[in-house]
C-alpha positions as CSV (number, residue, x, y, z in Angstrom):
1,X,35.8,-38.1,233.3
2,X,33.5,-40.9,232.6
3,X,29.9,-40.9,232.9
4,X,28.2,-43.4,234.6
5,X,24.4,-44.2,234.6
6,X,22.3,-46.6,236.6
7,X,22.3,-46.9,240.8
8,X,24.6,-44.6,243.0
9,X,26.6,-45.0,245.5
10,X,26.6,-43.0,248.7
11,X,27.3,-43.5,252.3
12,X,27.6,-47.1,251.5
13,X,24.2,-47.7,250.3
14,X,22.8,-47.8,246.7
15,X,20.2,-45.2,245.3
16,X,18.7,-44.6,242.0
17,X,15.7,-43.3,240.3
18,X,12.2,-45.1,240.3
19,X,10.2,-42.6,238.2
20,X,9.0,-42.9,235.2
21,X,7.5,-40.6,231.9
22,X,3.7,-41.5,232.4
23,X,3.8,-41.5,236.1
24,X,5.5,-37.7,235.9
25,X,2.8,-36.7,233.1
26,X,-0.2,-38.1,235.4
27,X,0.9,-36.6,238.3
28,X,1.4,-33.1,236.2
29,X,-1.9,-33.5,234.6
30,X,-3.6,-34.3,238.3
31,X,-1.7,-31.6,239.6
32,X,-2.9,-28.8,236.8
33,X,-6.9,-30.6,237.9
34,X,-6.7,-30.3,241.2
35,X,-5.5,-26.8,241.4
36,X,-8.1,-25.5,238.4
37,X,-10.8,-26.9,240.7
38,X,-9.2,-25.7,243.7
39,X,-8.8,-22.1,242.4
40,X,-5.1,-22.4,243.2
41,X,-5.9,-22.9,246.9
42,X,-3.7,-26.9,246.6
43,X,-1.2,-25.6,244.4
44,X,1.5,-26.3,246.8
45,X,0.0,-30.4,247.4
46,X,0.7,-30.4,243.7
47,X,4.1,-29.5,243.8
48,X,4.9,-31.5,246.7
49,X,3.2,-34.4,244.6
50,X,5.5,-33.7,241.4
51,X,8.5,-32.8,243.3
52,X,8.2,-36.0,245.5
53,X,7.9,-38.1,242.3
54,X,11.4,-37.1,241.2
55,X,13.5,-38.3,244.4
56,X,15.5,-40.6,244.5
57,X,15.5,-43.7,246.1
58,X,18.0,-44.6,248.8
């Protein structure tokens, strides 16, 4: 089975990835801030914020 890299398609309509390794690392490093400061309390914004980063595109 081949592998194939680059867009996918699905449902007619072509998706790929639009991250990249300093935009994941900034948003990491913000998120780690933010809940320091925050005592934990926007913990779940961060992940949101990092999980968010990491969808695709459709």
């Amino acid at each position: 089975m081949p592998v194939e890299f680059g867009a996918l398609t699905k449902y007619g309509r072509s998706s790929f990835f639009d991250g990249g390794l300093f935009e994941w690392i900034g948003w990491s490093i913000l998120g780690f801030i933010v809940t320091a400061f925050s005592l934990g309390i926007l913990y779940p914004w961060a992940l949101v914020m990092v999980y968010g980063w990491k969808m695709l595109v459709y």
